[in-house]
Backbone as a printed PyTorch tensor [residue, N CA C, xyz], in Angstrom:
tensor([[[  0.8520,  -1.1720,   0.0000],
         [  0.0000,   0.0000,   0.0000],
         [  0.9010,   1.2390,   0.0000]],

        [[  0.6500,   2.4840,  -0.5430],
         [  1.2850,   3.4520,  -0.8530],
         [  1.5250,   3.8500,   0.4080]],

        [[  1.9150,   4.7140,   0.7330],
         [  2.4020,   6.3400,   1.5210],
         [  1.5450,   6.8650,   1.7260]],

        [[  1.1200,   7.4600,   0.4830],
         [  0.1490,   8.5510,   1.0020],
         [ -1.1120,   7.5370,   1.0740]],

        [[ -1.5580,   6.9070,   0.8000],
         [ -2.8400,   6.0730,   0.6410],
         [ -3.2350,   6.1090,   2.2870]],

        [[ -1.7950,   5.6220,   3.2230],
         [ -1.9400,   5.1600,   4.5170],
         [ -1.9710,   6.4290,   5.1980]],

        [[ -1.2600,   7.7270,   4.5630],
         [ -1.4940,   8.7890,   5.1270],
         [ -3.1360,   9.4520,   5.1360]],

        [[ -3.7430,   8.9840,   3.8040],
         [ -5.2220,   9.4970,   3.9620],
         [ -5.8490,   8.4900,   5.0230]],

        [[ -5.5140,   7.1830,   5.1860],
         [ -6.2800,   6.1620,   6.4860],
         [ -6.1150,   6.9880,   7.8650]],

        [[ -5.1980,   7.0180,   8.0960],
         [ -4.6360,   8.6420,   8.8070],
         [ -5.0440,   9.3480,   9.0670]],

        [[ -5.8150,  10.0920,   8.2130],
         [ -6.7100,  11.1390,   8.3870],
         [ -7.7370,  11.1430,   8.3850]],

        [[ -8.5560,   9.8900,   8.2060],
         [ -9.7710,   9.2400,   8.3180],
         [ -9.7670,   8.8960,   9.5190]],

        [[ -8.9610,   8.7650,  10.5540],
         [ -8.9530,   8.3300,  11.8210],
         [ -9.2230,  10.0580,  12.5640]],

        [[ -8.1570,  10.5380,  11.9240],
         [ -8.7250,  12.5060,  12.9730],
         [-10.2310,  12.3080,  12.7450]],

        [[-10.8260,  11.8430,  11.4520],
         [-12.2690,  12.3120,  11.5510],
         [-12.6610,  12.0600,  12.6650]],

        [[-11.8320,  10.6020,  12.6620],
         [-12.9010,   9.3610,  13.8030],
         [-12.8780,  10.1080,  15.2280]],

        [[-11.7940,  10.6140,  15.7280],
         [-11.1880,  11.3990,  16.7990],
         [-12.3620,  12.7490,  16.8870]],

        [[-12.2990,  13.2490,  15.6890],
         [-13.5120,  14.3190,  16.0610],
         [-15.0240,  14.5080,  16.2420]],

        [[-15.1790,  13.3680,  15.6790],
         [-16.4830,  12.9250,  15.5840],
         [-16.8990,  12.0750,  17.0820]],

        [[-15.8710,  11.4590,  17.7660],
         [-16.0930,  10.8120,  19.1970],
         [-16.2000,  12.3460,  19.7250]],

        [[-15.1630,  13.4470,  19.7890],
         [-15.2470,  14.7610,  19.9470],
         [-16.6740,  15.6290,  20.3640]],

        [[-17.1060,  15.3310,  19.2060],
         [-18.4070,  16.0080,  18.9510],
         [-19.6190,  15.0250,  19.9860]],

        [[-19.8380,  13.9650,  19.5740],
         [-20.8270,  13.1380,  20.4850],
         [-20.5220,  13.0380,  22.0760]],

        [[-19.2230,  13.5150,  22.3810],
         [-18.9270,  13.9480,  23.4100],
         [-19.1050,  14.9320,  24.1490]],

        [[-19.0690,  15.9340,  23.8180],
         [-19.7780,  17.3290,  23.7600],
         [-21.5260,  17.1120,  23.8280]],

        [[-21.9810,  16.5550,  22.8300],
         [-23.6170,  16.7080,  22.3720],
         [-24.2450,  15.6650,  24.2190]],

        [[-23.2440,  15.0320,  24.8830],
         [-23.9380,  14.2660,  26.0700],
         [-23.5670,  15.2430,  27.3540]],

        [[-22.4200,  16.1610,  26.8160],
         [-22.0520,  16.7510,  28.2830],
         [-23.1050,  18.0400,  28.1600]],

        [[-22.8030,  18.7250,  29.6700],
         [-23.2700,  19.9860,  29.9320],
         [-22.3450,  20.7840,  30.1220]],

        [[-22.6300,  21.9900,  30.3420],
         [-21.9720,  23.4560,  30.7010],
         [-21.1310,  24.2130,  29.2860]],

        [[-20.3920,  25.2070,  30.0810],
         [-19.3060,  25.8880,  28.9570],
         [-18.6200,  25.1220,  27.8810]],

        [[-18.0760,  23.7980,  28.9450],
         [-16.8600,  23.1420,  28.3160],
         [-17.6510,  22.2880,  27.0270]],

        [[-19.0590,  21.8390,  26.5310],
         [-19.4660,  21.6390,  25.7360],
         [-19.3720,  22.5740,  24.5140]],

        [[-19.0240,  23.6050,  24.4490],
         [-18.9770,  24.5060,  23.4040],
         [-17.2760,  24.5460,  22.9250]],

        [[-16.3540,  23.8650,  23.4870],
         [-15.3710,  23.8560,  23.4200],
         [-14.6830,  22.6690,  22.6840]],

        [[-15.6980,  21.7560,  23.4240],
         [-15.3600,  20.1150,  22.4100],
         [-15.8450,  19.8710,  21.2130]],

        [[-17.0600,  20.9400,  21.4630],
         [-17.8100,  20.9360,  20.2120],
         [-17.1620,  21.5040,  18.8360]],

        [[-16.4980,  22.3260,  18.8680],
         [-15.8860,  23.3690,  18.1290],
         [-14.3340,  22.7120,  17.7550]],

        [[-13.7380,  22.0410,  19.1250],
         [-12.8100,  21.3300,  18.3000],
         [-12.8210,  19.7750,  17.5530]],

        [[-14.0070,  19.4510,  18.5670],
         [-14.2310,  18.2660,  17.1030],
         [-14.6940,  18.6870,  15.7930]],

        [[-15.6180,  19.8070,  15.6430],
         [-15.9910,  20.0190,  14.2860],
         [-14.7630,  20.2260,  13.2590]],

        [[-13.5720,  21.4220,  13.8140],
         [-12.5860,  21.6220,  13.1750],
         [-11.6630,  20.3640,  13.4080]],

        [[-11.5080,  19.5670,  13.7740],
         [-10.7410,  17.8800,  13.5620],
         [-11.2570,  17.1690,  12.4900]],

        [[-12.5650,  17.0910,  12.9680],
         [-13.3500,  16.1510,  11.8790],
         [-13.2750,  16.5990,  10.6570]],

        [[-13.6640,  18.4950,  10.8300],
         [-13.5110,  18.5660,   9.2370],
         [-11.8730,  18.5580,   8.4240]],

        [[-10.9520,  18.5560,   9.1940],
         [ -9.5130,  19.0510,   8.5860],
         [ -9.5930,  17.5580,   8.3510]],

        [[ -9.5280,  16.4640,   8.8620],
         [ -9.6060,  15.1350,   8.6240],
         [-10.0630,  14.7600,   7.3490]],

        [[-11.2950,  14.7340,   7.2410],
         [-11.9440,  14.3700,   5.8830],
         [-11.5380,  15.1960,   4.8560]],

        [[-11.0040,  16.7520,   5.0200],
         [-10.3170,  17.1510,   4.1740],
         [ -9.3560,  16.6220,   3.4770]],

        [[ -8.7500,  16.4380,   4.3260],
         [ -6.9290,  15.8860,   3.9940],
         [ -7.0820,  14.8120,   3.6780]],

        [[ -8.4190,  13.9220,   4.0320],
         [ -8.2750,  12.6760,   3.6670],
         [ -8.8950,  12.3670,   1.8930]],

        [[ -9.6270,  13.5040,   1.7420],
         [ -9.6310,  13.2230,   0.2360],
         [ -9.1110,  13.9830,  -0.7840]],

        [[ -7.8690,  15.0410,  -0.2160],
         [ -7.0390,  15.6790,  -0.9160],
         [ -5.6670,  14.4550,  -0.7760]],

        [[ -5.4590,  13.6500,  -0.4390],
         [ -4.6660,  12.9750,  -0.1570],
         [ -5.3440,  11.4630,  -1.2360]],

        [[ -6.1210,  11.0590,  -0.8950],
         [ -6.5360,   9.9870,  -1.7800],
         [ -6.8960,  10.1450,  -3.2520]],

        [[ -7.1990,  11.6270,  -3.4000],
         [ -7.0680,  12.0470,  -4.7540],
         [ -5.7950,  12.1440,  -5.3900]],

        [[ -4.9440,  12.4910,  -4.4470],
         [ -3.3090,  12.4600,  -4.6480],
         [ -3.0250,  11.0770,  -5.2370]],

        [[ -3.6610,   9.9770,  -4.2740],
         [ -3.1310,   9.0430,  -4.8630],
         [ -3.5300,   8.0320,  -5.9370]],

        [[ -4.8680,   8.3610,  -6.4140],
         [ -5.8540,   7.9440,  -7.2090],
         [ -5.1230,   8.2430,  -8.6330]],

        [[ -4.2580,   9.7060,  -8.5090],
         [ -3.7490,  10.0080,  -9.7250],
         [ -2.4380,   9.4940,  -9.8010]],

        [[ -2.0370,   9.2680,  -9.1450],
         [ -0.1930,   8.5300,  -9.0070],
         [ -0.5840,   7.2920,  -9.0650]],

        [[ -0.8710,   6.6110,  -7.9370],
         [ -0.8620,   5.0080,  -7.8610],
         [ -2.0430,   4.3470,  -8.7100]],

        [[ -2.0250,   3.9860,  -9.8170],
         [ -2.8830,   3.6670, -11.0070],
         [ -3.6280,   1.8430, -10.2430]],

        [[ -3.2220,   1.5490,  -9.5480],
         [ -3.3950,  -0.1650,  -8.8660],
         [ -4.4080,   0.2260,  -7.5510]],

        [[ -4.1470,   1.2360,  -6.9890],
         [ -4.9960,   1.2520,  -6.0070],
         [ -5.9120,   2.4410,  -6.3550]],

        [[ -6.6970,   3.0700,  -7.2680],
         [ -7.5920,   3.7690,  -7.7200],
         [ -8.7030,   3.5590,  -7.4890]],

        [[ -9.0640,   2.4760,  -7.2680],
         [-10.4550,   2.0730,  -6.7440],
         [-10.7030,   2.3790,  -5.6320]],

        [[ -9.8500,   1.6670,  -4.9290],
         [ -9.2790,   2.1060,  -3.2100],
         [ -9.5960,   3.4790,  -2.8470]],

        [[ -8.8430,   4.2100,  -3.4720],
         [ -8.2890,   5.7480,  -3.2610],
         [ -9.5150,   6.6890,  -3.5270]],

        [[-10.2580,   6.2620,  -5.0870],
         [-11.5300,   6.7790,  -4.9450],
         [-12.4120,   6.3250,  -3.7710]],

        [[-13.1690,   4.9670,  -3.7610],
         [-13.7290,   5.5250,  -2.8860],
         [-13.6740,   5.9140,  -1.6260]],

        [[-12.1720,   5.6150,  -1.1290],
         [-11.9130,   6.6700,   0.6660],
         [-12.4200,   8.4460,   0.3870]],

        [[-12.0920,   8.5060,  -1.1800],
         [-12.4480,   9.9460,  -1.5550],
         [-13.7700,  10.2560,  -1.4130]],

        [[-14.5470,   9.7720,  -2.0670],
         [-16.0990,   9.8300,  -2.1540],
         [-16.7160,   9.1120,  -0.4280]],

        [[-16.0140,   8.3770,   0.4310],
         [-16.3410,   8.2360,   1.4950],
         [-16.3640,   9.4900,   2.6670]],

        [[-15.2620,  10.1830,   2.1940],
         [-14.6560,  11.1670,   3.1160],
         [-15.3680,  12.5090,   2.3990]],

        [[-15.9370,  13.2670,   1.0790],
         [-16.5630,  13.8650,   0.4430],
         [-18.4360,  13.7550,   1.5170]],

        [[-18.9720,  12.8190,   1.1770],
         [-20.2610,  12.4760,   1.6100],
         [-20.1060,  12.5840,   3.4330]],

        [[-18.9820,  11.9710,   4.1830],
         [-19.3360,  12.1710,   5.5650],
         [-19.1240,  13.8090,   6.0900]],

        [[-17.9950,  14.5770,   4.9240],
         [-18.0130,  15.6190,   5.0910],
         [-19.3590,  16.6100,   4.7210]],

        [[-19.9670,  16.0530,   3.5640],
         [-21.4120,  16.8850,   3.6720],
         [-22.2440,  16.7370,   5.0100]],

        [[-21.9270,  15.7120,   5.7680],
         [-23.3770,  15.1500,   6.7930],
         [-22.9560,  15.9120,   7.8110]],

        [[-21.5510,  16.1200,   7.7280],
         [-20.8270,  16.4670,   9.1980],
         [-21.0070,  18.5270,   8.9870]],

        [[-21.5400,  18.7040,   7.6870],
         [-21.9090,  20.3620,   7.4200],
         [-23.0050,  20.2390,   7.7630]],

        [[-23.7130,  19.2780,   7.5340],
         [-25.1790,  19.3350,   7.6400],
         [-26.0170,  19.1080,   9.2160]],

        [[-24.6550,  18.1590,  10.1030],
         [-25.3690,  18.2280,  11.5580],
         [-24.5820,  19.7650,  12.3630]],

        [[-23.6400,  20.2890,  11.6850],
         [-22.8410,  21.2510,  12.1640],
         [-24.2740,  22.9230,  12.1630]],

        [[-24.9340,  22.5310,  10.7200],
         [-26.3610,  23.6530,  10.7590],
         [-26.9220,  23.4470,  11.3710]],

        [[-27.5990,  22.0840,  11.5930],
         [-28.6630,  21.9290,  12.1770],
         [-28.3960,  22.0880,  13.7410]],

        [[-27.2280,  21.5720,  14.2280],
         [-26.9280,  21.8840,  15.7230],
         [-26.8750,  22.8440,  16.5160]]])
């Protein structure tokens, strides 16, 4: 498996990190909920960022794992819409 391929798995894990983040926040009370909240959103989203600027990276270099690489791309694209979409609604 490539480099960067394992570097976008990588960054699919910050999502994972921000997203425990966030559901962490959404059960607690007080101030400090506005704090976890805000840094899981910005984890989660730099995560899924990087993770499909990175798998696009490698979708175009590594011609064998393209399948792969797309869909971590289109995985990390779609959780990033849901993760805009509970970020409005919240």
């Amino acid at each position: 498996m490539p480099w960067i391929l394992r570097f976008a798995i990588g960054s699919f894990l910050v999502f994972v990190i921000g997203t425990v983040m966030i559901a962490w926040a959404c059960i607690s009370t007080g101030w400090e909920t506005l704090s976890r909240f805000a840094w899981g959103c910005v984890s989660a989203g730099a995560g899924l960022v990087t993770s499909a600027l990175l798998a696009m990276l490698s979708a175009v270099i590594q011609q064998r794992w393209r399948r792969f690489s797309l869909a971590l791309m289109i995985a990390s694209v779609l959780l990033f819409l849901g993760l805009l979409m509970f970020a409005k609604f919240a």
